[in-house]
Structure formats: C-alpha cells, structure tokens
C-alpha positions as CSV (number, residue, x, y, z in Angstrom):
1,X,-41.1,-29.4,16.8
2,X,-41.6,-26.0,17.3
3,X,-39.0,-26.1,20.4
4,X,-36.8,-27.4,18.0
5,X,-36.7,-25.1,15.6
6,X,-36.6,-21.9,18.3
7,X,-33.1,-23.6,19.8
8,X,-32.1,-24.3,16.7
9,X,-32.3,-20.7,16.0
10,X,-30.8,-19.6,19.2
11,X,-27.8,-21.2,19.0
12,X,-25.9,-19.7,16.3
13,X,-27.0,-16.2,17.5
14,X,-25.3,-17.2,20.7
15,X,-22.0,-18.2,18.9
16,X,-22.2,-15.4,16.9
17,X,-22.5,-12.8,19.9
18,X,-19.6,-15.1,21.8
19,X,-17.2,-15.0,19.1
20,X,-14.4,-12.6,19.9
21,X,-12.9,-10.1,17.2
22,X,-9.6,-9.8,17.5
23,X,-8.9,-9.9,13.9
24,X,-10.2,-6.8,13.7
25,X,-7.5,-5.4,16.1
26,X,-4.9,-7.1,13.5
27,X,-7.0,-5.3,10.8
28,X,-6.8,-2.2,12.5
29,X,-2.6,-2.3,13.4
30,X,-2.3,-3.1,9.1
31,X,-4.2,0.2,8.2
32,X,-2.5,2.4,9.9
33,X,1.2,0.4,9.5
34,X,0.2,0.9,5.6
35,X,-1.1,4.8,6.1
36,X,2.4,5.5,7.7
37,X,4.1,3.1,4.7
38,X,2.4,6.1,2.2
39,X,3.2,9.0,4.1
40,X,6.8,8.1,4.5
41,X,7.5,7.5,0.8
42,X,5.9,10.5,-0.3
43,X,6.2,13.0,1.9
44,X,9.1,13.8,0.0
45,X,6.7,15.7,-2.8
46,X,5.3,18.0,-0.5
47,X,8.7,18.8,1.0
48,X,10.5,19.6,-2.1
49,X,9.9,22.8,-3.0
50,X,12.3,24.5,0.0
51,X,13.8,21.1,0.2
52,X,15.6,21.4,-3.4
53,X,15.8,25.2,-2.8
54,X,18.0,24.8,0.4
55,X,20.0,22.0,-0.4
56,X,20.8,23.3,-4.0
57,X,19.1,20.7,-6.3
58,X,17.7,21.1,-9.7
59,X,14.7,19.7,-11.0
60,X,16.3,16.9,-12.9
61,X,18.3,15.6,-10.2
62,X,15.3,15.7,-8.1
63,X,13.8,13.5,-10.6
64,X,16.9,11.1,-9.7
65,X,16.2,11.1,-6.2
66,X,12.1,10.3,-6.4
67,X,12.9,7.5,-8.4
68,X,15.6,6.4,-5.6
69,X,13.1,4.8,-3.9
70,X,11.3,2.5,-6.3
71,X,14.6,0.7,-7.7
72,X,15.5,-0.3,-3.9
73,X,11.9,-1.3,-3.2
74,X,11.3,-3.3,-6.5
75,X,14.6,-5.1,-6.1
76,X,14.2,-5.7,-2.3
77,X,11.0,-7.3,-2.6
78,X,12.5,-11.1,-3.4
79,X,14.9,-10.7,-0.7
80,X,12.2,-9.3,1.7
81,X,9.9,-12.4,1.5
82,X,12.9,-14.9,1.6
83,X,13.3,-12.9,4.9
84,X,9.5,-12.9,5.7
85,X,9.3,-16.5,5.5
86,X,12.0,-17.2,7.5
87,X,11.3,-15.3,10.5
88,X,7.5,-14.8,10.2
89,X,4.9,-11.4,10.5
90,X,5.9,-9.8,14.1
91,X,9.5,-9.5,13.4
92,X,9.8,-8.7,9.5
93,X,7.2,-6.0,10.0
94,X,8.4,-4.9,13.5
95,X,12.3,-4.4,11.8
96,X,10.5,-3.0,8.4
97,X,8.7,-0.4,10.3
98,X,11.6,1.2,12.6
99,X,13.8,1.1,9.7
100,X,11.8,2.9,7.4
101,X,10.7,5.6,9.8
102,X,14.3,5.6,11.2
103,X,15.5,6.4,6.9
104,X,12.3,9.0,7.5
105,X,13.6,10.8,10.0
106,X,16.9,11.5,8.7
107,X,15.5,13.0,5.7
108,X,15.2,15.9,8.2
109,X,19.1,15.0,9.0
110,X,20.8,15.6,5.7
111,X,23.0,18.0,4.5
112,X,23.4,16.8,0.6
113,X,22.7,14.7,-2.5
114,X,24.4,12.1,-1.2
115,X,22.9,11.5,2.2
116,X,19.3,12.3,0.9
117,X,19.8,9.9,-1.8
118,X,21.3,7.2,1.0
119,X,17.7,7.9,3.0
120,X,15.7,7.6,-0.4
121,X,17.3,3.7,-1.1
122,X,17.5,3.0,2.6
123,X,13.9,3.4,2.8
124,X,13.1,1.7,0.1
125,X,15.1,-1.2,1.2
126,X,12.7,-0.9,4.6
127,X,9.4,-0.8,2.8
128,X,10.0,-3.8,0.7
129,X,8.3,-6.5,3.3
130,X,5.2,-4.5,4.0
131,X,2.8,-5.3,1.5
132,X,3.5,-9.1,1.6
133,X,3.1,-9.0,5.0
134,X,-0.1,-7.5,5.0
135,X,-1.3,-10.4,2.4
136,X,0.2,-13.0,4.8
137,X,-1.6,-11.6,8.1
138,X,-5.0,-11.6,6.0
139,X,-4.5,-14.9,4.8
140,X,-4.1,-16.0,8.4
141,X,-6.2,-14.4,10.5
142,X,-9.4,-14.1,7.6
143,X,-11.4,-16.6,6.2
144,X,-11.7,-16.5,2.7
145,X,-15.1,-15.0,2.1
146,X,-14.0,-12.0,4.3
147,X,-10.3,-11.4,2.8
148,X,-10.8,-8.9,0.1
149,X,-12.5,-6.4,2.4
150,X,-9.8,-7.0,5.0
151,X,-7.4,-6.4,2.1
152,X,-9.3,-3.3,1.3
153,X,-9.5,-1.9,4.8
154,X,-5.9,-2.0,4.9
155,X,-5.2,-0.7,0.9
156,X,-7.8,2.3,1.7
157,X,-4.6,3.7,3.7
158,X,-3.2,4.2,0.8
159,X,-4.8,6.9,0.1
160,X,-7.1,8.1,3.3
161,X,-3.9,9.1,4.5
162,X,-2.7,11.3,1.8
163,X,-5.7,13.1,1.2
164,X,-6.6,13.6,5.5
165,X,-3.2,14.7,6.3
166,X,-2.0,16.6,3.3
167,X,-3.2,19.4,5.0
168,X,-1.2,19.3,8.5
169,X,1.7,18.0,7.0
170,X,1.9,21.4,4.5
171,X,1.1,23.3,7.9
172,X,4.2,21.5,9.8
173,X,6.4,22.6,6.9
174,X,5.5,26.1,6.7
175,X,5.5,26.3,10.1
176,X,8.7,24.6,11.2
177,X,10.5,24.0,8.0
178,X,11.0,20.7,5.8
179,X,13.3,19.1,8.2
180,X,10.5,18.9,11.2
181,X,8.5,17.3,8.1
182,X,10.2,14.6,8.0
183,X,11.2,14.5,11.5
184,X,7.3,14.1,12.8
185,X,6.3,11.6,10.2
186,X,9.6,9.4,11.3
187,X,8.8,9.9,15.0
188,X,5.6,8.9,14.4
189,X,6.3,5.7,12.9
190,X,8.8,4.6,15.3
191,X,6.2,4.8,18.6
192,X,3.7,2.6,16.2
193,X,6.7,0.3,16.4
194,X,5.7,-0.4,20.0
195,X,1.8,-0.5,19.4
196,X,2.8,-3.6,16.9
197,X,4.8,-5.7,19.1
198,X,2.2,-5.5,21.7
199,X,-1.3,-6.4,19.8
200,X,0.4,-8.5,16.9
201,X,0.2,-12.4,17.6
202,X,-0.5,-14.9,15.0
203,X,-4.2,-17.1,15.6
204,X,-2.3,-19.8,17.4
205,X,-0.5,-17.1,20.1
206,X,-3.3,-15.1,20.3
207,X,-4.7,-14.7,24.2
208,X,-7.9,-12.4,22.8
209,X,-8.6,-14.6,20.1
210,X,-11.3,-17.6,21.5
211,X,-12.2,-20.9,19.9
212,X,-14.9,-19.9,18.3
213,X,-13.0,-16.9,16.3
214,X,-10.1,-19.9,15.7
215,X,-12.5,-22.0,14.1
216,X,-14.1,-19.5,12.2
217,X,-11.0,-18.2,10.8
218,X,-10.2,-21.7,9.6
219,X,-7.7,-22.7,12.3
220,X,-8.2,-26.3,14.4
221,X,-5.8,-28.2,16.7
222,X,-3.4,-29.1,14.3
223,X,-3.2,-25.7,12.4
224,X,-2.7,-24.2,15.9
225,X,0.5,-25.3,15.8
226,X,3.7,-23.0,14.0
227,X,3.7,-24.4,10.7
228,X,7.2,-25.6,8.9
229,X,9.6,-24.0,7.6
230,X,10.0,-23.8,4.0
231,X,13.7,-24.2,2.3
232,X,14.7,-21.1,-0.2
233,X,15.8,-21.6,-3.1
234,X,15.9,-20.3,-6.6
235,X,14.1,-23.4,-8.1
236,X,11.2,-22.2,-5.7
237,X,11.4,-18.8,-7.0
238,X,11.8,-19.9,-10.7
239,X,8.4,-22.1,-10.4
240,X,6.6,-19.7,-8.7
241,X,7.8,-17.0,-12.0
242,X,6.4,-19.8,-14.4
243,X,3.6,-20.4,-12.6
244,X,0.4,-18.7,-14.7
245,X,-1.6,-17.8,-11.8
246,X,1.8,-15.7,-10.1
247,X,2.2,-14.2,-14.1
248,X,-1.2,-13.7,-14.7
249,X,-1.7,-11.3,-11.8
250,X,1.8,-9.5,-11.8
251,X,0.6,-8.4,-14.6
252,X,-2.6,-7.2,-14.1
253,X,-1.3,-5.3,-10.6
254,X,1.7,-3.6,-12.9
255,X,-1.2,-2.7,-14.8
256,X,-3.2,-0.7,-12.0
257,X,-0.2,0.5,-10.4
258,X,1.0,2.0,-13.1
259,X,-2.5,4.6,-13.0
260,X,-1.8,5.0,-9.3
261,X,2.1,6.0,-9.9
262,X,0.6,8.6,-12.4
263,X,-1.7,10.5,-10.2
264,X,1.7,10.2,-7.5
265,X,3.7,11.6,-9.7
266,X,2.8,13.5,-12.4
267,X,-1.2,14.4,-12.2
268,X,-0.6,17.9,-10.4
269,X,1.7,18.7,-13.0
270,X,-0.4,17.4,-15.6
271,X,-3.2,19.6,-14.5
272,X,-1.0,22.8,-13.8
273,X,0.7,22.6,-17.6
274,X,-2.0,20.6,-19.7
275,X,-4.8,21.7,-18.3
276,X,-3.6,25.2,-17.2
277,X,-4.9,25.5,-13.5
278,X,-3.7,27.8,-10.9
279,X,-2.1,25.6,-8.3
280,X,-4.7,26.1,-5.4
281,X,-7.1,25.0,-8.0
282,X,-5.0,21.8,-8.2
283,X,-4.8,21.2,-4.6
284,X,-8.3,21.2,-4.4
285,X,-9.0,18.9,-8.0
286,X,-6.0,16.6,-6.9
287,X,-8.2,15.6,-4.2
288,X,-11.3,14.4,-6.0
289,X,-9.9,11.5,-7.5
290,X,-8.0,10.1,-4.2
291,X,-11.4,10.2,-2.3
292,X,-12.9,8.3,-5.1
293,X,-9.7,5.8,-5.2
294,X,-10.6,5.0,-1.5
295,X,-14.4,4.7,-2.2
296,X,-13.2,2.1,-5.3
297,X,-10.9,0.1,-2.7
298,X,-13.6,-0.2,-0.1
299,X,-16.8,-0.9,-2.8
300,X,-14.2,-3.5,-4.6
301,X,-13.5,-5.3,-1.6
302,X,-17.6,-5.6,-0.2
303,X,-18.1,-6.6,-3.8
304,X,-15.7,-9.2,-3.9
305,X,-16.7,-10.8,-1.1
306,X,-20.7,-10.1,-1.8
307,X,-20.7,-11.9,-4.9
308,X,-18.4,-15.0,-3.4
309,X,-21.4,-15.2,-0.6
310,X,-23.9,-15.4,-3.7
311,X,-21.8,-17.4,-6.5
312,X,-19.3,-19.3,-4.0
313,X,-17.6,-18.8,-7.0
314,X,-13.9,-17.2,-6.4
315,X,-13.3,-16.8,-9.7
316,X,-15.8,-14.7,-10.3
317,X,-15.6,-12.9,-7.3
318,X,-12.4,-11.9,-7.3
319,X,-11.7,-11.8,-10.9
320,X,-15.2,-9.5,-12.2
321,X,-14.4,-6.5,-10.0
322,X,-10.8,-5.9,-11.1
323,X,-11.8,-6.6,-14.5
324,X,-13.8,-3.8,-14.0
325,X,-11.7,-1.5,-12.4
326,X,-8.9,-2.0,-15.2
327,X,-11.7,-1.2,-17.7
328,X,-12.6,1.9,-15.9
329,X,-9.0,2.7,-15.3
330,X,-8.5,2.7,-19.2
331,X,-11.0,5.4,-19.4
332,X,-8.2,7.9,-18.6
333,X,-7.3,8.1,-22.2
334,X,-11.2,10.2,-23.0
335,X,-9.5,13.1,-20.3
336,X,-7.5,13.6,-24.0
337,X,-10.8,15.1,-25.7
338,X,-12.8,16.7,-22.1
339,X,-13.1,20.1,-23.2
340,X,-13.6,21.6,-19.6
341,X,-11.9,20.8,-16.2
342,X,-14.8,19.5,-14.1
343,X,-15.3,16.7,-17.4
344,X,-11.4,15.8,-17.1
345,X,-11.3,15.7,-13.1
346,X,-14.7,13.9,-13.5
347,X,-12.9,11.2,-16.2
348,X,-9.6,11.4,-13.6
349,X,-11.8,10.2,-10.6
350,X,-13.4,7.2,-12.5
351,X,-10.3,6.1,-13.6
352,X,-9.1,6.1,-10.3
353,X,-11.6,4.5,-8.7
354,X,-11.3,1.9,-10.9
355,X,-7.8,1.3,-10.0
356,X,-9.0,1.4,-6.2
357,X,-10.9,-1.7,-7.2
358,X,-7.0,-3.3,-8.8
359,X,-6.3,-3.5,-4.9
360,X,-7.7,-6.3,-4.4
361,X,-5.4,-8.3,-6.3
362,X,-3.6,-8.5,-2.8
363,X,-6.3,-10.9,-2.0
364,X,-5.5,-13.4,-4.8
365,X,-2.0,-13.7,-3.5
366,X,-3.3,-14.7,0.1
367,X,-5.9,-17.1,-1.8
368,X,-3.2,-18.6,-4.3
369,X,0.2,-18.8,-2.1
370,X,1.9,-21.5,-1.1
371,X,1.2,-21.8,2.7
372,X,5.3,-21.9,3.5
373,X,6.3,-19.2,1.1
374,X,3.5,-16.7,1.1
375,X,6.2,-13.9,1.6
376,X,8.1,-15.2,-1.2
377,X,5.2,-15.0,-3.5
378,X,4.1,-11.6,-1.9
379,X,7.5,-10.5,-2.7
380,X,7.3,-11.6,-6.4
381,X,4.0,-10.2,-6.8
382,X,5.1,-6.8,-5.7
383,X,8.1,-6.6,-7.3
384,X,5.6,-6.9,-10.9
385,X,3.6,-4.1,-9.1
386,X,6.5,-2.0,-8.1
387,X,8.3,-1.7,-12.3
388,X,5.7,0.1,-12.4
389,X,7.3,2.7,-10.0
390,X,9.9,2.8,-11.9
391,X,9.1,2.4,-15.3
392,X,5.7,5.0,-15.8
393,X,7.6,8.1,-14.4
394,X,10.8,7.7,-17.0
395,X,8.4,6.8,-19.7
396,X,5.9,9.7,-18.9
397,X,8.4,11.9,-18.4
398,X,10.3,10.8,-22.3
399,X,7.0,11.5,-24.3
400,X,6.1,14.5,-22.5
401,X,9.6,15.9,-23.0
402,X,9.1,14.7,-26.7
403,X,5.7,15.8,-27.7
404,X,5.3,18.7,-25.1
405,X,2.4,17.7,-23.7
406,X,0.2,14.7,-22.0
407,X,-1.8,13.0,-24.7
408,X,0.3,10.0,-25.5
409,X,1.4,9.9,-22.3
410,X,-2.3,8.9,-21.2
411,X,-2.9,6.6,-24.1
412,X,0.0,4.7,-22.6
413,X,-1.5,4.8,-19.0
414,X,-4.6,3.5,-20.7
415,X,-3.3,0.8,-22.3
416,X,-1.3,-0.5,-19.6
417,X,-4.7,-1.1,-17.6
418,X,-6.0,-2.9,-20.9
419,X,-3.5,-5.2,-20.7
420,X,-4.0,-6.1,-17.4
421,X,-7.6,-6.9,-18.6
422,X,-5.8,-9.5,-21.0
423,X,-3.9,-10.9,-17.9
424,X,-6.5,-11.4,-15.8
425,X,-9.1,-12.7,-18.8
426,X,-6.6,-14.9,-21.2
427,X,-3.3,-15.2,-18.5
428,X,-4.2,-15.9,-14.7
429,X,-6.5,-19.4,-15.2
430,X,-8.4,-20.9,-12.3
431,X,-7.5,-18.8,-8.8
432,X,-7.0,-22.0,-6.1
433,X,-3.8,-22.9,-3.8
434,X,-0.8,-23.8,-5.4
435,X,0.7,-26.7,-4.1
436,X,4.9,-26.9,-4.0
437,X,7.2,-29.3,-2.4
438,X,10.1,-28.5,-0.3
C-alpha cells in the first residue's frame, strides 16, 4: 500500500516537470506585439508639441487628427475578424503588425495635414485585428483555468510600456527631433515582424509543444487537426449582435475603456488646468495611476483564475473581479471633492486600477466564442470597446468647453463604469460557448 501511494505521487510530478512550455513563448510574442500596438498609437502625444509647431497645426485640428485613429480602428474591427477568421493568427497578425509599424514610420515622413492624417487612419486600419487575435491565441493555446492571467500578461503591455519607455522616447525626440520618434518606434515594430513568423505556430504545428502540453491545453488527436472554415455572413454577425452574452460584455468593456481613454487623453490636461500643477509635477503624478492600472490587470487576472480553481465556478470568476473593478473605476467621480493633489492622484490610481481589472473581459470572449468565428466576435467586441475612443474625448472635450472645467466631465466617466456594472450584473447571463451553425 504504501508503494502505492509513493508512485502514485511520483507520477504527476514527473508529468509536471516533462511538460514543455511553449505557451509561454506565445504569451511572451503577444506582450510585447501589444506593448508595440500602445506605443505606436500614442506616441503621437508625446510628439506633438514640435510636431504641430513645425508642421503648422493648431490645437483643434490636432484634436481632429487624435481622433483619426479611433474611427478607422472601431470601424475596421468587423472587417478585421472576417479577415482573421479566414486566414488564421500567423498571417492576420504578421500583415497587422508590418502595416501598422510601416503607417508608424511615416509619421516621421510627412510633410502636411493631409499625409499625417492618411498615417493616423492607416494605422488604425492596421491595429484593428490585434486584440481579437490576442483572445484567439489564448483561447487556443490556454486552458481555461489559466486564460485570464494569460490575457492579463498580454493587457499589462498596455500600460508597462507607456510608463517604462516614456522616458527614452522624450529623450529620442529632444535629441533627434519628432520625426526619429516615430521613425524608431516603426523600425522597431517591423524587426518584431520577423521574431513572430518564427516562434508563432498554432498547438497542432507546434514542434516545442509535446503531448503532454497538448493535452493539457485541451487539444487531442482530432482537435490537432486545422479546424473548418466558417462561412461570413451578415446573419452570423446579426446573431452574434443579439446575442446577450456578446451585448452584455460590449457593454461593460465600453464602460472601462472609456476610464482608460480618459487618463490617454485628457488626465495631464485635467491635472495641469483643474488641478493647477506645474507640468513636471504632472509627468511625475501621470505615472502613479498607470503603475497601479498594471498592478489591477495582473491581480485581476490571478484573481480570476484563483477563485475558478476554488468555486470551478466561471461565472463567478470572471464576472466578481470586473464587477469590482467597474465599481472602483466609478470612484473617479469623489476626485470632484479631494481637496489636495496626493487625495485626487490617490482617487485617480484606484479608479484606474479598477479598470486594469475591466481587462479581463478579453477572457470572456475566448471563453464564449464561437470556435470558427472567434475573430468575428473579437472584432464585435472591440468595436463596443473602441466607441469609446471616439465617443469620451468629443464628449469630454463639449462639457469642459461648456462648463470650464472637469467636474461633469468625471460624473460622466463615472457613470459609464456604473453601467457597465448593470451589463455585466442584469445584461450578460450565464458565460458558456455559444454554439452557431454555418
């Protein structure tokens, strides 16, 4: 008996220390693919200060061209997971990624409004497939109590790679000028081009990736094979949009990324006009609450999957924590009566942890998609995400223009994350598979 039990012991240690790990290489290609994603679309805020001075532009129309980028994005993300679907993760991403460095770089080209604007839609256009990639690689190469820290490994990105780099990127540009800015970061992105065509397979391609890891990711004999093709069309798309599970949590992600377009766009203004700081001051506060977004990404996803272990509950799992990071995200509206900056930046960094936690919503949509049109539904979903993009600057923008300062303006961020707390509670239902005929 006792022999028994000591192999019986043994053995799963053995498996355990056989297994292979190349998910975690996969992992490790979507971080930084998602870092670069970041850094392209927003370098633009850091070079526009001698940008609009050299090129002639005023503040309004450079309003214009920062939202370029979001209408292109939001309306490319159907057509981006048609496209996704139909000729898989290696090649959508591998054409996303040199396109959207390629738009990068010539930012550093142009000469006008005109071309600028051009790069600012074209690389929208590019981005569109990343994100639903991402959820599509997780939900093949992760089982499904290890997805939302996968998901948060890659959404950590984000912001990790706004707040490390900041600082060499402002040294590139007052070194070399605006143009090298953009140059470097599209350079940049076009040799990780290379790095993702040679470590990204899918499970059943995989030469790294042993039995043991196959099994343990979910994937036998038959799954090893390429699975079918699903059919587009627009009946697909319309049942998908009625679908409660697709409306409940487009919902509650337009709810959390409408907090994270706020402190993208207008929180260092906010805290230079509202709060009257001396701009170094802000670079150092504007910080805080993007280190405490990628602490909420990171503790949202080990959460997640924690209480799944416990519960085996995936309702609860993934549903409690971005409950909870709505809730806290709400908690921006208080900033209104913080009588001292350290309170407000304090308030700020809650909030935005909180809405680190929202990420994990990309983990729903690899636990609810169709297998054969997981792009599609990526798409959808981040279309829903991405009004926000477009939507919070204009509207932030109209009431501070109206009133003359923020405090409406963060009673409206506020409630946009309590609503989400109504999709998610009243809107979204059970979170399981949903089943669709071609």
């Amino acid at each position: 008996m006792a022999s028994y039990e000591q192999g019986d012991i043994a053995a799963p240690k053995t498996a355990v220390e056989k297994r292979s790990r190349t998910r975690m290489v996969i992992l490790t290609l979507l971080a930084i693919g998602t870092m670069i994603n970041y850094l392209d679309r927003t370098v633009l805020g850091i070079a526009a200060p001698q940008l609009s001075a050299d090129l002639g532009i005023g503040a309004a129309t450079m309003g214009i061209v920062f939202s370029a980028f979001a209408w292109t994005y939001a309306a490319m993300q159907i057509p981006g997971g048609i496209f996704l679907d139909r000729f898989g993760n290696k090649v959508t991403y591998a054409l996303a990624l040199f396109f959207w460095s390629a738009f990068t770089l010539f930012h550093g080209l142009t000469m006008g409004l005109k071309t600028l604007l051009l790069c600012r839609l074209g690389l929208g256009i590019s981005e569109a497939p990343c994100f639903p990639v991402n959820s599509r690689v997780v939900g093949k190469w992760f089982p499904q109590h290890e997805r939302a820290r996968a998901t948060a490994v890659y959404t950590v990105g984000e912001y990790v790679g706004l707040a490390a780099f900041a600082p060499l990127l402002f040294f590139i540009m007052e070194t070399f000028g605006w143009r090298a800015l953009f140059i470097t970061v599209g350079v940049v992105g076009i040799l990780f081009v290379l790095v993702w065509w040679r470590y990204y397979h899918e499970p059943h391609e995989s030469k790294t990736a042993n039995q043991l890891e196959l099994e343990y990711i979910g994937h036998d004999q038959k799954a090893a094979e390429p699975e079918p093709k699903m059919n587009f069309s627009w009946a697909n798309v319309a049942k998908l949009v009625k679908c409660r599970q697709i409306l409940g949590a487009g919902i509650g992600q337009f709810a959390g990324n409408t907090t994270l377009v706020f402190f993208l766009t207008w929180f260092p203004t906010y805290l230079a006009t509202e709060r009257h700081m001396p701009w170094l001051k802000v670079g150092f506060f504007a910080i805080l609450p993007f280190l405490a977004a990628a602490v909420g990404v990171m503790f949202g996803g080990w959460v997640s999957d924690q209480i799944l272990k416990r519960t085996g509950s995936v309702n609860i799992a993934r549903k409690l924590p971005i409950i909870s990071g709505l809730l806290m995200a709400s908690l921006i509206i208080s900033a209104n009566w913080m009588p001292t900056d350290a309170l407000v930046i304090t308030v700020m960094s809650v909030a935005f942890f909180g809405q680190g936690m929202v990420g994990l919503g990309w983990t729903l949509i690899s636990d609810m998609a169709p297998k054969n049109l997981a792009g599609l539904t990526g798409g959808l979903f981040n279309f829903c995400s991405n009004l926000a993009s477009i939507i919070t600057p204009l509207i932030v923008g109209f009431i501070v223009a109206a009133t003359g300062n923020f405090f409406y303006a963060l009673v409206y961020i506020g409630g946009a994350a309590l609503l989400g707390v109504f999709a998610y509670v009243f809107i979204l239902g059970d979170i399981k598979r949903i089943e669709m005929e071609d």
